[in-house]
C-alpha positions as CSV (number, residue, x, y, z in Angstrom):
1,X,0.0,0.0,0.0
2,X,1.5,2.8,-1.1
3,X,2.1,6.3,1.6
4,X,1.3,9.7,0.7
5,X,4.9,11.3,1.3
6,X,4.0,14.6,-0.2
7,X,4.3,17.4,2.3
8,X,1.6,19.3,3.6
9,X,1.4,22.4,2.1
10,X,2.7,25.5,3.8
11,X,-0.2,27.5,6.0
12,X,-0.7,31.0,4.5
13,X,0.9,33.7,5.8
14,X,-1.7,36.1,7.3
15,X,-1.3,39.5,5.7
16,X,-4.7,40.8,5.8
17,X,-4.5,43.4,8.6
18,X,-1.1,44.3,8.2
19,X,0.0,48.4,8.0
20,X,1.6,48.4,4.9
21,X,2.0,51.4,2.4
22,X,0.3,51.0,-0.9
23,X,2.7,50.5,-3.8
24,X,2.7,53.1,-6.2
25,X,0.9,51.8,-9.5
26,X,1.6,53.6,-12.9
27,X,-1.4,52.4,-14.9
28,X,-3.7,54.7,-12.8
29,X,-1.9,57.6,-14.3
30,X,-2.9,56.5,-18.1
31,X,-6.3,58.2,-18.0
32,X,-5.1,61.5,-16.5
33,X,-2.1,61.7,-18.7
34,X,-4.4,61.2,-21.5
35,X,-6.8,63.7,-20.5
36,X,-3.7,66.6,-20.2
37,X,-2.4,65.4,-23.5
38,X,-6.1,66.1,-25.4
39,X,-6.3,69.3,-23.5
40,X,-3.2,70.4,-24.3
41,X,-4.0,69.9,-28.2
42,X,-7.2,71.4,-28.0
43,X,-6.2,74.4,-27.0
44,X,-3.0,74.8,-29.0
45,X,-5.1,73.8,-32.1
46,X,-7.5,76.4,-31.0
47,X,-10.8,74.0,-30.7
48,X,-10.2,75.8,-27.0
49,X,-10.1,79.5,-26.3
50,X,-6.6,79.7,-24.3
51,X,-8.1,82.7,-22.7
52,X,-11.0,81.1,-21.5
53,X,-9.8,77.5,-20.8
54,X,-5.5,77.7,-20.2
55,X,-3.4,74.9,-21.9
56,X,-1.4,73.2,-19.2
57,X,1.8,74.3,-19.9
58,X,0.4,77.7,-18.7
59,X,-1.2,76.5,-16.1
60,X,2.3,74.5,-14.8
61,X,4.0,77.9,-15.0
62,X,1.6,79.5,-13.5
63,X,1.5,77.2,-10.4
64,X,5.5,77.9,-10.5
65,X,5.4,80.9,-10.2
66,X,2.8,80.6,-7.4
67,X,5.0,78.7,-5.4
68,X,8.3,79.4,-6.1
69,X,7.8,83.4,-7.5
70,X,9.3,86.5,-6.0
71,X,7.4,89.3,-5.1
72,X,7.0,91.2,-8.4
73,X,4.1,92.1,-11.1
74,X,2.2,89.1,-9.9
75,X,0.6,89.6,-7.0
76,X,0.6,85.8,-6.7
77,X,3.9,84.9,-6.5
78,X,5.3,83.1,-3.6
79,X,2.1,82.7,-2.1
80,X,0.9,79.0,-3.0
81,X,2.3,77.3,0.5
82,X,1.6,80.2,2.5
83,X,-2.8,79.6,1.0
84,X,-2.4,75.9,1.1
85,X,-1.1,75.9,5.1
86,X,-4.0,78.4,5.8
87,X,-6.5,76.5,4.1
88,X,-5.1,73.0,5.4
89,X,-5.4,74.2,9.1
90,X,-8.6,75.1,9.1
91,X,-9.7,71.8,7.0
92,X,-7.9,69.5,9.8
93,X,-9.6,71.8,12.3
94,X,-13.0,71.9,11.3
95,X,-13.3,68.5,10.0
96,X,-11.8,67.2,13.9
97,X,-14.6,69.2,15.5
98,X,-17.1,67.4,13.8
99,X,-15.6,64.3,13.5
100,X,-15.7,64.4,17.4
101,X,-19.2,65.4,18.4
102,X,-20.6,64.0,15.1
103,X,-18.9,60.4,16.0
104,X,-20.6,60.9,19.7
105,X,-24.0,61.8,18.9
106,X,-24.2,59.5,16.0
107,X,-23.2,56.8,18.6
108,X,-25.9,58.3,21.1
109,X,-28.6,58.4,18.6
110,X,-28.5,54.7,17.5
111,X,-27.9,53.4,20.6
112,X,-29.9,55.1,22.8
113,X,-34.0,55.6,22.6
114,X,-34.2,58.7,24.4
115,X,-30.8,60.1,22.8
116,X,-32.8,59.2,19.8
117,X,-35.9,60.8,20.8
118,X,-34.1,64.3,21.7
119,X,-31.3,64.7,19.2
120,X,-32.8,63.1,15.6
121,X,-35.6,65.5,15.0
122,X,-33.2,68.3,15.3
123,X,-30.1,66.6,12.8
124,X,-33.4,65.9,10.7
125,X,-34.3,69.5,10.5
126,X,-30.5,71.3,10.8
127,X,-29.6,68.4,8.0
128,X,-31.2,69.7,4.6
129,X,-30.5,73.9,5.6
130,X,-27.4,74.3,3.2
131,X,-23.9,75.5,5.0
132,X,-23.9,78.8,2.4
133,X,-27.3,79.6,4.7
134,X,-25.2,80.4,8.0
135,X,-22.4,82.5,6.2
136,X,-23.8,85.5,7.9
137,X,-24.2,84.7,11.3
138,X,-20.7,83.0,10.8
139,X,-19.8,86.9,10.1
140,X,-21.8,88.2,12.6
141,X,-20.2,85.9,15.5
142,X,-17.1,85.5,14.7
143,X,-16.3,88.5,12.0
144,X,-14.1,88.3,8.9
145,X,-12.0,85.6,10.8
146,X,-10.3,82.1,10.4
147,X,-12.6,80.9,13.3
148,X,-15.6,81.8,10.8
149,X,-14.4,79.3,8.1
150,X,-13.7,76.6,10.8
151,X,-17.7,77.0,11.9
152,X,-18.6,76.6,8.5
153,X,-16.4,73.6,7.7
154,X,-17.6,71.4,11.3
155,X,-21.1,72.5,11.1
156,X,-21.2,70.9,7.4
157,X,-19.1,68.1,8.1
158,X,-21.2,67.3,10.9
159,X,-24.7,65.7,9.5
160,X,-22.9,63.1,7.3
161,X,-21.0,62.0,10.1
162,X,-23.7,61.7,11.8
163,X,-25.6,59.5,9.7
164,X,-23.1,56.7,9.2
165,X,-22.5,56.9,12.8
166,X,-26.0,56.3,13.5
167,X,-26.6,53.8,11.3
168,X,-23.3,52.0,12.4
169,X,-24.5,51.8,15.6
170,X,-28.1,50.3,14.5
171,X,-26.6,47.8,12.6
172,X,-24.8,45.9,15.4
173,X,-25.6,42.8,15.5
174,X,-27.7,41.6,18.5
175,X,-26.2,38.3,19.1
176,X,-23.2,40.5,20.4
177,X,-24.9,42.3,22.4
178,X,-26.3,39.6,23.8
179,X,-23.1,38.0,24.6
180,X,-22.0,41.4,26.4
181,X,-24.6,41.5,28.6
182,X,-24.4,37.8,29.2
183,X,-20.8,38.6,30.9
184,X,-22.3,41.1,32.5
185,X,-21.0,44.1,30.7
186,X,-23.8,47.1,31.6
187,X,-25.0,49.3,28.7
188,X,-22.5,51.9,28.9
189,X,-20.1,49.6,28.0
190,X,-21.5,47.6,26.1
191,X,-21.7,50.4,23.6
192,X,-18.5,51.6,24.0
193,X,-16.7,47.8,23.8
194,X,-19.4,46.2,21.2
195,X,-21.7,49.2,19.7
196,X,-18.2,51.4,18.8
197,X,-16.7,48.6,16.9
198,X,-18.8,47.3,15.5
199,X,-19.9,50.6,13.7
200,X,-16.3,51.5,13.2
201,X,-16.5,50.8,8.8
202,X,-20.0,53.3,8.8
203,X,-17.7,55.9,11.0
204,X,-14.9,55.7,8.8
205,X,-17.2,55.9,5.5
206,X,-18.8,59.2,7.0
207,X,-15.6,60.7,8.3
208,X,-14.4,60.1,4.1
209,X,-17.8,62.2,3.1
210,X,-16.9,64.5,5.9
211,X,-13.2,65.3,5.1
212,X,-14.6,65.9,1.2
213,X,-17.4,68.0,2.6
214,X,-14.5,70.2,4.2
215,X,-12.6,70.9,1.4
216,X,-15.8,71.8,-0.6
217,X,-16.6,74.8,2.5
218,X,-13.0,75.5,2.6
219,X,-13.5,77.3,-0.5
220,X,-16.9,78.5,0.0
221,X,-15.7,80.0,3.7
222,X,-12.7,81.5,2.3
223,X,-14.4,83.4,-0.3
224,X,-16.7,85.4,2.1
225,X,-15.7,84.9,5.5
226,X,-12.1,85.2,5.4
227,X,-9.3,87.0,3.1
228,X,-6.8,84.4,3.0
229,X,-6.4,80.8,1.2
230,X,-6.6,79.2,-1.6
231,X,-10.8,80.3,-1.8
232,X,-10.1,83.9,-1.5
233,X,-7.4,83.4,-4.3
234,X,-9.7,82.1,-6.6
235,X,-12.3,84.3,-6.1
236,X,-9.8,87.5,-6.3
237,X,-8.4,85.2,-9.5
238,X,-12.4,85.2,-10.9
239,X,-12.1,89.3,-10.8
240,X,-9.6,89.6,-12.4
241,X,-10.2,87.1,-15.0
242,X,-6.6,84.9,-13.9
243,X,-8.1,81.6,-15.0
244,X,-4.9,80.5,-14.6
245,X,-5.0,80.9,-11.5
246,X,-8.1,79.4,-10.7
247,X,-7.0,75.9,-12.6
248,X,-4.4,75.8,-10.3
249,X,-6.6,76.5,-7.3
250,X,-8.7,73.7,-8.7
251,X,-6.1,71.1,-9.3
252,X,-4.5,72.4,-5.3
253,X,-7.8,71.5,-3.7
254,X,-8.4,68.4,-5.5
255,X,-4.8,67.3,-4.6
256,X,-5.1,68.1,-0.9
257,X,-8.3,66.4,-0.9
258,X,-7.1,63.4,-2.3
259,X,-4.1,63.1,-0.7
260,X,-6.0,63.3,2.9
261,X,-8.4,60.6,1.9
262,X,-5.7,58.8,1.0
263,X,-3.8,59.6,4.5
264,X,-7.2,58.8,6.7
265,X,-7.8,55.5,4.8
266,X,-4.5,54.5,5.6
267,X,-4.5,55.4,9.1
268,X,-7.8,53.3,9.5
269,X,-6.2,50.0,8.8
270,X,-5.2,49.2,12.1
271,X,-8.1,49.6,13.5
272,X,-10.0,47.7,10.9
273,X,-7.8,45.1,10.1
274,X,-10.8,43.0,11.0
275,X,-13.0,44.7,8.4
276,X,-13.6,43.2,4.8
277,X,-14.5,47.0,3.9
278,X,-11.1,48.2,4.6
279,X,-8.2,48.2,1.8
């Protein structure tokens, strides 16, 4: 009778969970290389009006000269990283507000009745007034003032976070809970040590609509409220018909809000190593 000698095969290595850094792929830039190349033709063929719509070769000097400019003709140069700080610091501080109380009362709302009974019918009816509403008594309260923008940016981050929070919380499943109180965990902690993980993916996926949200008011905030950043640089551009300027301004905030989407996502994974969400 003849004996299987073959060896057992090797157990898999257990990756899934681990913090690793996501290798740069080069096929993602094929589409957006694409896209510059078209432009660029269009408008040196003249199918685009280079006034109206800059090619962007114009649009790369013009962002030089942003950054990297002396103090000159251009009353632009030199102050890209001097907006972009401005503007970042009052994302990152906005968007922590409201990721802080949002995350709470989103937790309070689906896990408790009464918390539910107080707090929804006033996210319901806060929820659909739009941010651009509360400009002026941003003004009024705070005056032409960086801690005007930051109001703006946490009070419209704050109903999306919310939400998911909420409906993380719902969704745990009750056989955990269960088991909790079965070990005798109370309530309390049973939300914090069952409830709060378990809604962890719904958190995460508001906090990504949140952080967006706050780069969208950024701009909105900075056009009225305050007279610094990249907003009031594109707005000033607007007057004086820069649409240089304002591509570049475009491309900035798209940039900064991918790259911090990218950053948050990243800094998730350790937390939700357990998640099949999470990548």
């Amino acid at each position: 009778m003849a004996v299987d000698t073959a060896p057992a095969p090797a157990p898999e290595r257990a990756t899934r969970g681990r913090f690793r850094i996501p290798r740069f792929q080069p096929q993602y830039l094929v589409v957006p290389l694409l896209l510059l190349v078209v432009w660029e033709l269009s408008v040196v063929s003249g199918l685009l009006d280079a006034q109206s719509v800059p090619a962007p070769h114009t649009v790369a000097q013009t962002w030089w000269t942003w950054v990297a400019g002396t103090a000159g003709a251009d009353p632009y140069s030199g102050t890209w990283l001097s907006s972009v700080y401005a503007r970042s610091q009052r994302v990152l501080l906005g968007f922590l507000l409201s990721a802080i109380l949002g995350t709470v009362v989103g937790l309070l709302i689906g896990w408790s009745h009464w918390a539910r009974v107080a707090l929804q019918p006033v996210i319901d009816i806060l929820r659909p007034i739009p941010t651009t509403a509360w400009v002026p008594f941003a003004v009024v309260f705070f005056g032409i003032q960086p801690t005007a923008s930051i109001f703006l940016i946490a009070l419209g981050c704050f109903p999306p976070i919310v939400l998911n929070a909420t409906a993380g919380a719902l969704g745990t499943p009750k056989s955990l809970v269960s088991a909790a109180r079965m070990l005798g965990t109370g309530p309390r902690m049973t939300m914090w040590r069952v409830a709060l993980p378990s809604a962890l993916p719904s958190i995460l996926t508001g906090l990504r609509v949140g952080l967006a949200l706050a780069w969208v008011l950024v701009i909105v905030s900075e056009m009225v409220a305050v007279k610094s950043g990249l907003g009031f640089s594109l707005w000033d551009a607007y007057y004086f018909g820069r649409m240089d300027v304002i591509v570049v301004a475009m491309f900035t905030v798209g940039f900064l809000g991918y790259l911090s989407d990218k950053l948050l996502s990243l800094a998730a994974r350790p937390v939700l190593r357990w998640s099949p969400d999470v990548r």
